[in-house]
N, CA, C and O atoms as a DFTB+ gen file, in Angstrom:
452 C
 N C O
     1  1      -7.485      -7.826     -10.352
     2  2      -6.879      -6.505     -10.381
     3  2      -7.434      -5.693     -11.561
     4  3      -7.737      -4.500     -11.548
     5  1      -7.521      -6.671     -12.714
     6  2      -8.628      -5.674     -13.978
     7  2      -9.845      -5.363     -13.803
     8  3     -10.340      -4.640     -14.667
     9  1     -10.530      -5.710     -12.889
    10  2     -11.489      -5.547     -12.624
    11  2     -11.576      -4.198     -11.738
    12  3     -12.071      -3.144     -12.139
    13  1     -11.055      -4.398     -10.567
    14  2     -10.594      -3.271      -9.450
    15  2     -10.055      -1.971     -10.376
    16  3     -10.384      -0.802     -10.172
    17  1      -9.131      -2.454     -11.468
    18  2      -8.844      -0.729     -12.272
    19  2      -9.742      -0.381     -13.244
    20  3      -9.507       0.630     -13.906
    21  1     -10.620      -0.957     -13.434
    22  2     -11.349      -0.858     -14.580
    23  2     -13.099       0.642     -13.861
    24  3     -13.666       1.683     -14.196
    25  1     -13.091      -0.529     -12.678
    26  2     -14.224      -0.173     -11.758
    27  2     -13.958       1.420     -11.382
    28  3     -14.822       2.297     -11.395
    29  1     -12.240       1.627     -10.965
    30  2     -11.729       3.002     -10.358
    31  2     -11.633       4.293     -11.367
    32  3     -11.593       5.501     -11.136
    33  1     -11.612       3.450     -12.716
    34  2     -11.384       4.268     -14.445
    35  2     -12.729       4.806     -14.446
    36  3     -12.940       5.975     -14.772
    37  1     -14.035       3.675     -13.950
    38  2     -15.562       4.228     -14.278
    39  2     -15.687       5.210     -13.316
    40  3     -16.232       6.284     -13.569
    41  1     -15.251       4.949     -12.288
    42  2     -16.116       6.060     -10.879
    43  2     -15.091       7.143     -11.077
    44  3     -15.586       8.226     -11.387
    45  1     -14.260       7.122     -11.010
    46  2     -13.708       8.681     -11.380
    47  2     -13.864       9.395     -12.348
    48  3     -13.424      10.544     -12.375
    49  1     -14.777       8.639     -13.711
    50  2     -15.009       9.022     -14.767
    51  2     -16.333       9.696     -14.875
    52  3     -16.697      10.579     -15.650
    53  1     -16.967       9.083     -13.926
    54  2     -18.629       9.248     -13.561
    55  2     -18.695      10.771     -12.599
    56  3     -19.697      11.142     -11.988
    57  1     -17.530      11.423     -12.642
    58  2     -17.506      12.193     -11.662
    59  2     -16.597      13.188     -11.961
    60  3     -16.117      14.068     -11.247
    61  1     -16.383      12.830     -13.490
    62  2     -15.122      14.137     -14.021
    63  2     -13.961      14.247     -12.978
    64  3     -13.522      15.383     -12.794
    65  1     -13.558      13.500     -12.466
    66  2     -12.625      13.086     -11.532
    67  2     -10.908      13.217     -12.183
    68  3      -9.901      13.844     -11.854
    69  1     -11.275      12.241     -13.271
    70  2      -9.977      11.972     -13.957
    71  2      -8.792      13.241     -14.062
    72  3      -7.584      13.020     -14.159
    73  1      -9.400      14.564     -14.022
    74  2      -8.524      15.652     -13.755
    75  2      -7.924      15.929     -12.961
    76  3      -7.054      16.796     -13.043
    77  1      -8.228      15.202     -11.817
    78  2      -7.394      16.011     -10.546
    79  2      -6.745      14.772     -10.551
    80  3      -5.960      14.929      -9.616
    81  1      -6.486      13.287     -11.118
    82  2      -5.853      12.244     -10.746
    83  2      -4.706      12.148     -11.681
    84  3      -4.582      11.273     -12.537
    85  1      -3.822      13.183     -11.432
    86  2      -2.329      13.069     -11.423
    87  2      -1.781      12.427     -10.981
    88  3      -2.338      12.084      -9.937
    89  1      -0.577      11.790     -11.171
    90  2       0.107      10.842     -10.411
    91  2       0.678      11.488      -8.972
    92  3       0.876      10.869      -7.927
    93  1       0.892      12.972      -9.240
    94  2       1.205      13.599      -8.275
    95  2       0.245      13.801      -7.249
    96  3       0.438      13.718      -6.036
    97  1      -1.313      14.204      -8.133
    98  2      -2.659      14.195      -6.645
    99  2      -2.538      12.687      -5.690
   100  3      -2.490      12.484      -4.477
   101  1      -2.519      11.883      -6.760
   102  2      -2.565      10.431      -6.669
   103  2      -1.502       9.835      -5.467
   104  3      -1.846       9.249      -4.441
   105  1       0.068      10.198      -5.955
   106  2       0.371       9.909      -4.699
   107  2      -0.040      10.979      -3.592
   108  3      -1.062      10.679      -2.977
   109  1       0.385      11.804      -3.343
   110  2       0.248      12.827      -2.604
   111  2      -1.087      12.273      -1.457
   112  3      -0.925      12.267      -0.237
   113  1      -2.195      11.895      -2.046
   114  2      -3.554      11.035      -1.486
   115  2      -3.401       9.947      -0.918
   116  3      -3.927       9.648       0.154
   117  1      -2.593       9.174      -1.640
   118  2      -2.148       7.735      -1.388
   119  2      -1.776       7.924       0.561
   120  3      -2.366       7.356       1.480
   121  1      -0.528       8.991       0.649
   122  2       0.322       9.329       1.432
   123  2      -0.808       9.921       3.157
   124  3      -0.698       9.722       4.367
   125  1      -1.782      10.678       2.257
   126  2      -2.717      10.635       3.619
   127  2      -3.208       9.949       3.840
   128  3      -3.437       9.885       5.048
   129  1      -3.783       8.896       3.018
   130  2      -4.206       7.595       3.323
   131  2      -4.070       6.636       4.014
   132  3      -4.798       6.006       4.783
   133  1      -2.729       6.546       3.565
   134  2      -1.479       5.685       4.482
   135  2      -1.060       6.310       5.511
   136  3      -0.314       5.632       6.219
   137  1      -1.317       7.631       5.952
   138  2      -1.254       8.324       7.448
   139  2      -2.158       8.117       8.372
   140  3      -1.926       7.867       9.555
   141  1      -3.586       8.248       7.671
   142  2      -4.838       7.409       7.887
   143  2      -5.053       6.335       8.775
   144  3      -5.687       6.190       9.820
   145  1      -4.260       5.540       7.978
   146  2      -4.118       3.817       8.722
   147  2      -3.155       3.893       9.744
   148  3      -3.387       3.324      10.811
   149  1      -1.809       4.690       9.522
   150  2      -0.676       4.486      10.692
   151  2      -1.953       5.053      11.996
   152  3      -2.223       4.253      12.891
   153  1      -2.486       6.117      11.981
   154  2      -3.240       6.364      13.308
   155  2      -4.058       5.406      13.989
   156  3      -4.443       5.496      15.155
   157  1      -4.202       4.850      13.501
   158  2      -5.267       3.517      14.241
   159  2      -3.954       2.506      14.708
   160  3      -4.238       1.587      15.477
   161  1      -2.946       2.608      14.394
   162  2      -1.911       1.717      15.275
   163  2      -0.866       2.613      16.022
   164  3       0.151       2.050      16.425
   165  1      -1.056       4.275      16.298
   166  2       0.061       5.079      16.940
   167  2      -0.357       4.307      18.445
   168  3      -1.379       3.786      18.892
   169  1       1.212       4.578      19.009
   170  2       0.506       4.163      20.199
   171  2       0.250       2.191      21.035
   172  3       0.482       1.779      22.172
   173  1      -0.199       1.614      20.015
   174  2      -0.628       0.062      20.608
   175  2       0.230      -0.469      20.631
   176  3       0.991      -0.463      19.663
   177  1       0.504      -1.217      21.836
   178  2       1.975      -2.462      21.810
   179  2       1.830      -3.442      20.542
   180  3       0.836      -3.689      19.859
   181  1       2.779      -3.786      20.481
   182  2       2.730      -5.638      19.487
   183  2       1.784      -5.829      19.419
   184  3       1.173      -5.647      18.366
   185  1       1.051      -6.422      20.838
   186  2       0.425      -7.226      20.953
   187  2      -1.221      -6.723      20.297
   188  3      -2.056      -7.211      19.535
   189  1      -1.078      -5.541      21.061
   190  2      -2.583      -4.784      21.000
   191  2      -2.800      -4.531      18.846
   192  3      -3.861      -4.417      18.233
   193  1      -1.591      -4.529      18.365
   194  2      -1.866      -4.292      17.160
   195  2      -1.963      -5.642      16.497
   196  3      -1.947      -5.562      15.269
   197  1      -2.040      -6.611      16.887
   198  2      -2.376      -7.727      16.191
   199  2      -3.388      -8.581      16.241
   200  3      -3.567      -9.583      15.549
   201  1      -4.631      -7.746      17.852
   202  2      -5.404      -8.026      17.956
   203  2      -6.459      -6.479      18.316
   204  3      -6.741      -5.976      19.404
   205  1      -6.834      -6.066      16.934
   206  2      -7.532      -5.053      17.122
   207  2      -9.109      -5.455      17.911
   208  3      -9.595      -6.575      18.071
   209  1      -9.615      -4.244      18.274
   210  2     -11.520      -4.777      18.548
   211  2     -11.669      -4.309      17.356
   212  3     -10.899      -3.778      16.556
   213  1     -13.361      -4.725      17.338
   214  2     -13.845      -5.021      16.145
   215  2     -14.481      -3.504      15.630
   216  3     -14.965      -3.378      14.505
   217  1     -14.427      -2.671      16.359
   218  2     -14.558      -1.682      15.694
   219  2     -13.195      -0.868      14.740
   220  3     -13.251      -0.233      13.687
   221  1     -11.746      -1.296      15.842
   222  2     -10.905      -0.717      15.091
   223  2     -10.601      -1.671      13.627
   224  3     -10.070      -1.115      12.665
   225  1     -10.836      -2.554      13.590
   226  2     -10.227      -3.538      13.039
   227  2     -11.356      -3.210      11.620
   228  3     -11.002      -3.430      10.461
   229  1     -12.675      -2.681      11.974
   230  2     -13.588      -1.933      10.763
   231  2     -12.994      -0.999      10.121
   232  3     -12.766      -1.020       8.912
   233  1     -12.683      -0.050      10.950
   234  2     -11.647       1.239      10.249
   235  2     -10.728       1.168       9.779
   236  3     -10.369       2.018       8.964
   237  1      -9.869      -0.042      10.162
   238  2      -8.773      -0.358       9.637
   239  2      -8.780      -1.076       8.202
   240  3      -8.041      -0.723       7.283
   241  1      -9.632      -2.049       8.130
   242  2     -10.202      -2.130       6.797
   243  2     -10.739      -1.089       5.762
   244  3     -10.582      -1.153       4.543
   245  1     -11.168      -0.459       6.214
   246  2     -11.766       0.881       5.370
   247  2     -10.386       1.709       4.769
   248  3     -10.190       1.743       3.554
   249  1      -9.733       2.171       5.443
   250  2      -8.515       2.763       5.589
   251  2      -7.429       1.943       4.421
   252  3      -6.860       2.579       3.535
   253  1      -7.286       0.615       4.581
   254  2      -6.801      -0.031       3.594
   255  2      -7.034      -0.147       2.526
   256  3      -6.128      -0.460       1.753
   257  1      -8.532       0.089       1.999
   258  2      -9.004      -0.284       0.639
   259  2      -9.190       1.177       0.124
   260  3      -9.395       1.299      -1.084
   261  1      -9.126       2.670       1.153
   262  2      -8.765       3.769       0.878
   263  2      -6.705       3.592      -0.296
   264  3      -6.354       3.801      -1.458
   265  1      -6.164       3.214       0.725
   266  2      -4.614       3.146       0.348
   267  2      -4.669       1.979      -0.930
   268  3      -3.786       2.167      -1.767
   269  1      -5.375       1.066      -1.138
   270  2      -5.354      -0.009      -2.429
   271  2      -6.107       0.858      -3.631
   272  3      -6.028       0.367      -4.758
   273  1      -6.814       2.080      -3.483
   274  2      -7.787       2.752      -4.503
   275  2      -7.083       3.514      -4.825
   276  3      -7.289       3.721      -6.021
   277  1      -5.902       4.431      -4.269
   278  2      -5.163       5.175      -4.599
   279  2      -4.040       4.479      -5.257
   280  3      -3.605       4.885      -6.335
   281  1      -3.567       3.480      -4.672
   282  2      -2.410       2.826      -5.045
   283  2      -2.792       1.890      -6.435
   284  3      -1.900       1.293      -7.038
   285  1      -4.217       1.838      -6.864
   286  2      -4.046       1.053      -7.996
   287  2      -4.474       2.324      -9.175
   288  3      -4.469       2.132     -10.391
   289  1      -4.787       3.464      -8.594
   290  2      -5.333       4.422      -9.555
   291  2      -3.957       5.016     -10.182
   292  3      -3.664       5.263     -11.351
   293  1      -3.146       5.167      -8.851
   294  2      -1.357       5.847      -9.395
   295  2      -0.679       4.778     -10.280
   296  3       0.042       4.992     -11.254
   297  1      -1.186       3.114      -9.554
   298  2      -0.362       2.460     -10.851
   299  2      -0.954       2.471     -12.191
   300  3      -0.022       2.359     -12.988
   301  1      -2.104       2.557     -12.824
   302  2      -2.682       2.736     -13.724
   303  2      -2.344       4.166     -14.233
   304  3      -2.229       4.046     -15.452
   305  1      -2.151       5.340     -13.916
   306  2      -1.919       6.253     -14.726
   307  2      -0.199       6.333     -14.923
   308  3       0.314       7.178     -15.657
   309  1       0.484       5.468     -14.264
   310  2       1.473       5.705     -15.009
   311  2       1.943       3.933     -15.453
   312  3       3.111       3.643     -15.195
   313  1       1.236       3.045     -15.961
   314  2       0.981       2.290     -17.083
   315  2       1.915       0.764     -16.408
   316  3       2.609       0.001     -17.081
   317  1       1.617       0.674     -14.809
   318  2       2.571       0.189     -14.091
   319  2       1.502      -1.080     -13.497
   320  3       0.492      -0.788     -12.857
   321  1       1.835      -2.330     -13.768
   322  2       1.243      -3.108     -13.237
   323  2       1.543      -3.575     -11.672
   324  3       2.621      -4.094     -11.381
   325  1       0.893      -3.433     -11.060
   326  2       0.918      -3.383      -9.570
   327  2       1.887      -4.643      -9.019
   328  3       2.993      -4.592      -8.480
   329  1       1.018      -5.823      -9.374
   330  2       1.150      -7.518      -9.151
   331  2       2.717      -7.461      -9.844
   332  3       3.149      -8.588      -9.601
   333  1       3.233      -7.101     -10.201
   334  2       4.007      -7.630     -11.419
   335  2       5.465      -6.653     -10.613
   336  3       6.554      -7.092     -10.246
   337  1       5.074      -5.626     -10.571
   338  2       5.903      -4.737      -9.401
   339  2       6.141      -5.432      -8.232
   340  3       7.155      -5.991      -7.812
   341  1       5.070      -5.306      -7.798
   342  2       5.298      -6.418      -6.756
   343  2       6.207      -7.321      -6.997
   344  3       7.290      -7.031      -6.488
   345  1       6.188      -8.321      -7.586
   346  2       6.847      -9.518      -7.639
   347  2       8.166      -9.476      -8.035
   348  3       9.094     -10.160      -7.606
   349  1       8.180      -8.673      -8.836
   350  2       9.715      -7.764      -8.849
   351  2      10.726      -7.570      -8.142
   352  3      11.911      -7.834      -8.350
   353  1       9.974      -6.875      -6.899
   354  2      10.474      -6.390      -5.927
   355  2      10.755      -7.507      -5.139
   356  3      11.970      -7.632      -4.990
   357  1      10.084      -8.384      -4.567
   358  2       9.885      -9.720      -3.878
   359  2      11.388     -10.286      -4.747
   360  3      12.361     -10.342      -3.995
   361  1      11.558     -10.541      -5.657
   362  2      12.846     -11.174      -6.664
   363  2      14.226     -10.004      -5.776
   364  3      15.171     -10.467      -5.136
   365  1      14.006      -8.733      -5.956
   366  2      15.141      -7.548      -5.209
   367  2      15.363      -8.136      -4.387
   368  3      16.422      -8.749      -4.252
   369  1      14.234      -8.126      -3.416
   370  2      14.753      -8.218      -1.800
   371  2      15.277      -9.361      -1.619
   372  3      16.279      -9.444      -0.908
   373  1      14.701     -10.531      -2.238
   374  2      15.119     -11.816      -1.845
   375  2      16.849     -11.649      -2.150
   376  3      17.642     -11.925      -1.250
   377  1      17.332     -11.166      -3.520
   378  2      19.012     -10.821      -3.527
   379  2      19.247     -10.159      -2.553
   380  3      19.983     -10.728      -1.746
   381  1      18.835      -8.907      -2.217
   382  2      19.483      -8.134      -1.275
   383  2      19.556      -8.687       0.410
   384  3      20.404      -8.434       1.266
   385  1      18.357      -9.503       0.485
   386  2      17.778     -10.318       2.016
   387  2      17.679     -11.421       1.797
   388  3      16.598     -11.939       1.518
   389  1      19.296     -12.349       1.904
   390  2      19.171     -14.173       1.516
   391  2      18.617     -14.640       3.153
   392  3      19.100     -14.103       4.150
   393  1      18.049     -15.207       3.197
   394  2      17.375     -15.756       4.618
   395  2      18.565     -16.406       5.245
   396  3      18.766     -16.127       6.427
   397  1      19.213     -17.052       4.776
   398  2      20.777     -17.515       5.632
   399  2      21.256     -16.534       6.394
   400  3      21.571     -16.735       7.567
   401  1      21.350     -15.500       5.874
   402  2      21.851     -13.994       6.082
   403  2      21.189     -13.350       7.546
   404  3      21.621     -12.914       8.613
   405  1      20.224     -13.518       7.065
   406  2      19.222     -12.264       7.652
   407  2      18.147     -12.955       8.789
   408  3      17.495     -12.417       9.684
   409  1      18.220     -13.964       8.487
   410  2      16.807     -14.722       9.440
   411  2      17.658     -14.226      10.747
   412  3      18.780     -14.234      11.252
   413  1      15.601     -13.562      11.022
   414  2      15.524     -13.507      12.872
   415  2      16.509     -11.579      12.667
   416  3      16.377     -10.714      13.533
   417  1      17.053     -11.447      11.857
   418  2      17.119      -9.595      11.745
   419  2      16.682      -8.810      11.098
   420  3      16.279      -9.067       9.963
   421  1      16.620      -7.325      11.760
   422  2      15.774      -6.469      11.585
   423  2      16.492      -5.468      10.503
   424  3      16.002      -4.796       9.595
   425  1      18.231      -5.675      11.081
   426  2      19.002      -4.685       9.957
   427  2      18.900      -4.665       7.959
   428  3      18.544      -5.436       7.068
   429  1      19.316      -3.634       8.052
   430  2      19.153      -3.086       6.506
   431  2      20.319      -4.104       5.539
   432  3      21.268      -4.805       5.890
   433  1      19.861      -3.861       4.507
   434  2      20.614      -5.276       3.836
   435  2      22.209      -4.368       3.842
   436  3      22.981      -5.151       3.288
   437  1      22.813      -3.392       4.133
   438  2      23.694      -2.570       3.877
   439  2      24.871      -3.035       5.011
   440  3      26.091      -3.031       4.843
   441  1      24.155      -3.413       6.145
   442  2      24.426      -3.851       7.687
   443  2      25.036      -4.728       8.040
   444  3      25.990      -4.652       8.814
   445  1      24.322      -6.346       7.224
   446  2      25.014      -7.081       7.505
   447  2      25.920      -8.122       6.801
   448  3      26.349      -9.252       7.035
   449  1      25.990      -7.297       5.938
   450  2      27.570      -7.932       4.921
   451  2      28.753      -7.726       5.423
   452  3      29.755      -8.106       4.818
């Protein structure tokens, strides 16, 4: 991951970039990004989305490492370790979503208490 923010610090730097990468451009980008990717799955059953062809399944990769460049550039300018968030969160949900609870449902942790 230091590597990946380090690499995104040079190329936006190499390009006087760093100005327009507000946390606000930043998400705001992130958000088309991630609109980006939902389009390559509007539309496909289950099934069809878990077995893309190999062309979608190219774009779809592309599209992702679009949404991981934004998403590690927004966590870096506001001093937020990604992994660590993550895992955080993973600790939340697991309180809020005990698998006794919840296995096999889709409802909101609000639902089924």
């Amino acid at each position: 991951m230091e590597s990946l923010k380090q690499k995104l610090r040079e190329f936006a730097k190499a390009r006087d970039w760093e100005q327009f990468h507000s946390p606000k451009n930043l998400v705001m980008a992130l958000n088309v990004e991630v609109a980006e990717l939902m389009e390559h799955f509007q539309w496909l059953t289950q099934d069809r989305s878990r077995n893309l062809d190999v062309e979608t399944r190219k774009k779809v990769r592309q599209e992702i490492g679009d949404v991981m460049v934004y998403l590690v550039r927004l966590a870096d300018e506001l001093g937020v370790d990604p992994v660590a968030a993550a895992e955080e969160k993973i600790s939340v949900n697991e309180a809020k979503y005990p698998a006794e609870k919840v296995r096999g449902s889709s409802r909101k942790y609000n639902e089924y208490e």
